[in-house]
N, C-alpha and C positions, 0 to 999 in steps of 0.2 A: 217142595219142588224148588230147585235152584232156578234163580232171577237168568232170565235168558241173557244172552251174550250176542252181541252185535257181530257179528264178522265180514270184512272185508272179502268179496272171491275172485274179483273182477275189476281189470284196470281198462281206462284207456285215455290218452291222451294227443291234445296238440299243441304244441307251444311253438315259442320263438325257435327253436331246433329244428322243427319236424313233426311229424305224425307218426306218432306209437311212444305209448309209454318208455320203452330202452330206450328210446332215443332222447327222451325228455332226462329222465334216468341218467343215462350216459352221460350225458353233457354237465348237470350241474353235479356229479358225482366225479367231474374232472375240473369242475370249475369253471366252466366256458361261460363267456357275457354273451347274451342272445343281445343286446344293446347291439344298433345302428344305426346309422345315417339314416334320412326320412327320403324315400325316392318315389313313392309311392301320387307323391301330389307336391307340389311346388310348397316347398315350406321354406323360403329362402326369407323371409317378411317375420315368422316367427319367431321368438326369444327362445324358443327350444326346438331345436332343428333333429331331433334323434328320437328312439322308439325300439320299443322290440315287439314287433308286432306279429302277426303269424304271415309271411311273403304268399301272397298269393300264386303263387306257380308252384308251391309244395303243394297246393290244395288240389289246382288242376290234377297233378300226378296221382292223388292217392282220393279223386272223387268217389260218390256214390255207385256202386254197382249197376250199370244203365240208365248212367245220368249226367251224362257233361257237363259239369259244371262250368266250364268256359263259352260253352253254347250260346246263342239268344235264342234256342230254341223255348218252345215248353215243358217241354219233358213233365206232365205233371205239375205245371206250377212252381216249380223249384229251379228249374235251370238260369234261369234268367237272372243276373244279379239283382235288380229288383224286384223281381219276386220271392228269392233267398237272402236274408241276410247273411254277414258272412260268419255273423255269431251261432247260427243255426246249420250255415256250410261245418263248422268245426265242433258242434256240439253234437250234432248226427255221428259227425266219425267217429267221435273219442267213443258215445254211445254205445255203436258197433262194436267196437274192438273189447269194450267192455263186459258188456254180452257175450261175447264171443268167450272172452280171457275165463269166465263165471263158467262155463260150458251149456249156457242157458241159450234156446232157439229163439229168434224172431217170431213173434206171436204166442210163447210161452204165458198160459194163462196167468192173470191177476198180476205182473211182473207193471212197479207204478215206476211214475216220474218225476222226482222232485228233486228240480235245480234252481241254483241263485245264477244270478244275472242282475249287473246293476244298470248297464243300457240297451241291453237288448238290441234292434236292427236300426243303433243309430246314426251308422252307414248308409241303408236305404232315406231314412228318415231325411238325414241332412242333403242328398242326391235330390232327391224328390223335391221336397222344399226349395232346392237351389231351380230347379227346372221352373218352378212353378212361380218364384219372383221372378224368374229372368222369362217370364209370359211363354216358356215354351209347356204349353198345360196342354198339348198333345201327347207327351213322354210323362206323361202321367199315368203309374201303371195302377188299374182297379184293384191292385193285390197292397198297395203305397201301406195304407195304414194296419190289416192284418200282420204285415210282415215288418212291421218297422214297432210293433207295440211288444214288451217284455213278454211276458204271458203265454207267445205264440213259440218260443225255444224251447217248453216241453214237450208241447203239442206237436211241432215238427218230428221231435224225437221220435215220439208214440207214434205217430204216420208210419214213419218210415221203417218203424221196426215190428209193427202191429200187435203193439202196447195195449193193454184195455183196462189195465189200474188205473189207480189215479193221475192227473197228467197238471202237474203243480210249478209255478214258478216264485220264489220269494224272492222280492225285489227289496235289500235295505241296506245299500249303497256297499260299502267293501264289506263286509261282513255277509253278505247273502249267501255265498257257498257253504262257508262256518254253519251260520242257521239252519240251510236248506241240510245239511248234513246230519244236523242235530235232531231237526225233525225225524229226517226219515228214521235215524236210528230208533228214534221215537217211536214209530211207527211199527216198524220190528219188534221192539220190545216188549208193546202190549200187545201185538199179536192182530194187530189192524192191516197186515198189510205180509206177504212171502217173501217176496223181495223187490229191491229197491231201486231202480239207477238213480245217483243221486251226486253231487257235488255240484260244479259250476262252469260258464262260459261268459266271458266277455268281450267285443272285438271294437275297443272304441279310440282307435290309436288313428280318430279324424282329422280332418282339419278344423273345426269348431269346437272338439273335444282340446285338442291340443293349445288350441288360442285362449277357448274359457280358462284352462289350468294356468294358463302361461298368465292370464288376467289375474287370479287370485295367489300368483307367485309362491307356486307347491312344485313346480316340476323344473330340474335341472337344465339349467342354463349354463352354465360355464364349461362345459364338456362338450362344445359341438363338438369341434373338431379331434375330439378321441373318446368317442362312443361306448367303446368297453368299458371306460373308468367313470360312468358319467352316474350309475346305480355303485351307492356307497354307503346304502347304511353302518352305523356307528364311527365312522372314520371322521376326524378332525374336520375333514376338507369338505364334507357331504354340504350341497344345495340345493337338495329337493328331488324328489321322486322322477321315476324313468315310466312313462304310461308304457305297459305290457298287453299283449294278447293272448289267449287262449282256453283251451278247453279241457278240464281236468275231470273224469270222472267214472265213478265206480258204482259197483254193486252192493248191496250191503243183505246180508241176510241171517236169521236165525243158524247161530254157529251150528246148534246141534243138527239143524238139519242139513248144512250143508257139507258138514262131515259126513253125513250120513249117505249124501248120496256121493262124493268122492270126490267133492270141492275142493280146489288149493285153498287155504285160509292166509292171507296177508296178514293182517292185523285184526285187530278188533278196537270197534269205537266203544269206549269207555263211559264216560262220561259226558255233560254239557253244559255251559253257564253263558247265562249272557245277562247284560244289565243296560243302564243307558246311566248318561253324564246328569244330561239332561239340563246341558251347560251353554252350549253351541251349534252351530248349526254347520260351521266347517271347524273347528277348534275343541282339541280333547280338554277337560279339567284338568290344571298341571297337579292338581293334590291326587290325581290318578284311583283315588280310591273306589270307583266304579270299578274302574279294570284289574285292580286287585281282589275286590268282591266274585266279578264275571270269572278269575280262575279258581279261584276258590271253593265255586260251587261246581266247576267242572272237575275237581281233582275231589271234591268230596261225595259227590254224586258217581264218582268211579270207584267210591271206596278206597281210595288208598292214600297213604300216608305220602307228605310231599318227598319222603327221602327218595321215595322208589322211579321217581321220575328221573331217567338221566339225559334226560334232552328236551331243548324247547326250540319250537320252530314259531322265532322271533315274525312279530307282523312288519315291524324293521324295511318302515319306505323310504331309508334315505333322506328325511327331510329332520331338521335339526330338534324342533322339539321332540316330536313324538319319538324319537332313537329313543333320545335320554328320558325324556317321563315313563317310557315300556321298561328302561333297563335298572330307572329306580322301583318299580311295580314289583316287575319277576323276583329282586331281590328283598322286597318287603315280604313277597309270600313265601318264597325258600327260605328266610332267612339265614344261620349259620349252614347248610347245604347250599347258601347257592354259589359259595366260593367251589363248590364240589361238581358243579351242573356246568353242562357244555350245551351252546347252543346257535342257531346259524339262521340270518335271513335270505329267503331263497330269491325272495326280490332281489338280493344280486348281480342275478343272474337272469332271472325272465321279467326283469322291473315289475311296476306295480299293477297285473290285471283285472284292477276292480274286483267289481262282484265275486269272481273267479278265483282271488287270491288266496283265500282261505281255500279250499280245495287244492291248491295246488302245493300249498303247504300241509294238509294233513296226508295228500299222495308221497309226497318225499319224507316225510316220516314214515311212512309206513313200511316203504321201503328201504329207509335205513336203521329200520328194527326189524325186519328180514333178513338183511342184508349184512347187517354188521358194521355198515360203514356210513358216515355220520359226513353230508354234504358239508361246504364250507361258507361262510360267509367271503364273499372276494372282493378286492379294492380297497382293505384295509391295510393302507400304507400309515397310516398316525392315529391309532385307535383313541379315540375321545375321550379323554378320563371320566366325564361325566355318563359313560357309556361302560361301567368296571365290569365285565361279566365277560367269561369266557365265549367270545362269538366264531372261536375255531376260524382263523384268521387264513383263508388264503387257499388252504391246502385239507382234505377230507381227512377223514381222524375213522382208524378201527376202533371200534367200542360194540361192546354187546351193552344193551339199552334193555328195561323189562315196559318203560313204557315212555312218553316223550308229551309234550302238551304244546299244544298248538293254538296260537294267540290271532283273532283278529280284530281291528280297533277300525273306526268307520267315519264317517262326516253324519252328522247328526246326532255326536255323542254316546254311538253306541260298540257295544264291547261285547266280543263272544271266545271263549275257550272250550277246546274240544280234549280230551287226554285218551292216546291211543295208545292202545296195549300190544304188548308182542305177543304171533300166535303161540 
């Protein structure tokens, strides 16, 4: 009996653009910086005044089906910004649309949930806590710690969609979605599970998120004042990562059967590798040989040969080690193929969403091995020698791809690669 096959049937997303995968699509398949100015909270005191974060008034527009999201009602426990975080406002849509794109019902038996998330409702969390130093512990809502713990983003999902699989969240810092994807495919494969919503969500583009980053000087500073340029993985001039928001995520389910019952098939997940440094606790090992390892077992556990790869959707946050230690990595595993390999960081363009990230890099591959057409890395005006790998500079490139590997590297020395096939 042939080893099952993972497939892709079902998109949805939210990002710095908008709500709905085209629109996510659209935009970095033209190149656009979801990068901007921070309006959201007084961030004038910050060393990083900029963000792509998902605007809360795209959310109002495209809420729940009989459920305000701008409300203080109850609506269910959910309307209320503290009783919804906003990671779980955007993880519910994408969810939906997901569902929907798969042509599978809400309440679709055994249908699980397994998402990464690296802060979960740290929005409410830091709201709450602010209420409750500053003694107004009356606006402390009894929903504070349910809705502000990781855990509670699948669970939201399955509510809302009356989910009754498993209802799973893997929390391991930027790499979660990677994982949480790798599992589920897992899941599929041995037959543990029909099918899967699965990738990632993260909304932590705080004011204490953005302060802590700004304290251990990883996120871009020198770009207030021109936001779009401010996310530059591989470029000469890069100063550090752009914190992103969003929610990427798909279905995944046994291909034969979802051909069977008259699925679109996107892609198929391939393979999975992950490893740890086991070096640092914010800092990769510069001999990189974990994350050499972590592709390796993805592209070998896909069965195929590194030639056949013609795309990697770089983990590429902008920040000056990690470019160049991924970009000596990729070239140690391709070796003479990798002057041949084209490949693009989608942080870019929606900067770096945590947990999320990986997700929303194997979503845009997926799509540009559907599609034909290969996103670009943008703001590469002085490409960093130490950076020598074609990262499709600027502008999207037609290519037929038969499959593409997708890289994410993480704080606590850990490393995961996914390798996703064309249908």
């Amino acid at each position: 009996m042939p080893p099952t096959r993972v497939a892709i049937t079902g998109m949805g997303a939210v990002s710095p653009f908008g709500v709905g995968r085209e629109v996510y699509w659209d935009h970095i398949a033209r190149g656009v910086s979801g990068t901007r100015a921070i309006t959201e909270f007084d961030a004038s005191s910050l060393a990083c005044r900029v963000s792509a974060s998902v605007p809360d008034e795209m959310l109002h527009a495209a809420s729940e089906p009989g459920v305000d999201l701008a409300s203080d009602g109850d609506a269910g426990g959910r309307a209320d910004p503290r009783r919804y975080s906003k990671v779980s406002r955007i993880a519910v849509l994408a969810a939906r649309e997901a569902l929907a794109d798969a042509r599978l019902e809400p309440g679709t038996p055994d249908v699980g949930v397994v998402v990464g998330s690296g802060a979960g409702g740290i929005d409410v969390a830091e709201r709450q806590y602010g209420d409750y130093y500053a003694g107004a512990r009356h606006r402390i809502s009894p929903y504070a710690i349910p809705v502000s713990i990781v855990g509670i983003v699948s669970s939201e999902i399955s509510i809302a969609l009356g989910l009754h699989g498993m209802s799973h969240v893997l929390s391991t810092g930027c790499t979660s979605s990677t994982d949480a994807i790798g599992y589920a495919a897992g899941l599929i494969r041995h037959g543990e599970a029909s099918a899967v919503i699965t990738g990632g969500a993260d909304a932590c583009a705080t004011p204490g998120m953005i302060f802590g980053f700004g304290r251990m000087r990883v996120v871009a500073t020198h770009y207030n004042d021109r936001p779009n340029e401010a996310s530059r993985p591989f470029d000469r001039d890069r100063d550090g990562f752009v914190l992103g928001e969003g929610a990427w995520l798909m279905v995944v389910e046994d291909e034969a059967r979802a051909r069977a019952r008259g699925a679109h098939v996107y892609a198929t997940i391939d393979g999975y590798g992950s490893t740890c440094d086991a070096y640092h606790r914010v800092q990769m090992d510069p001999d990189g040989a974990e994350i050499v390892r972590a592709m390796e077992l993805a592209i070998a556990r896909a069965g195929r040969p590194v030639e056949s790869i013609g795309y990697v959707n770089f983990h590429g946050t902008s920040t000056m080690l990690n470019d160049a230690v991924e970009a000596r990595c990729v070239r140690q595993v391709f070796g003479a193929a990798a002057d041949r390999l084209a490949g693009s960081s989608t942080k870019s363009m929606i900067g770096h969403p945590q947990g999320a990230s990986g997700a929303a890099g194997v979503m845009a591959a997926a799509l540009a091995l559907s599609r034909g057409l290969l996103p670009p890395t943008i703001n590469v005006a002085h490409q960093d020698p130490d950076c020598d790998l074609d990262v499709i500079p600027n502008v999207a490139r037609r290519a037929e791809v038969d499959a593409a590997l997708c890289n994410c590297l993480g704080f606590g020395s850990k490393n995961s690669a996914l390798v996703v096939g064309r249908a």
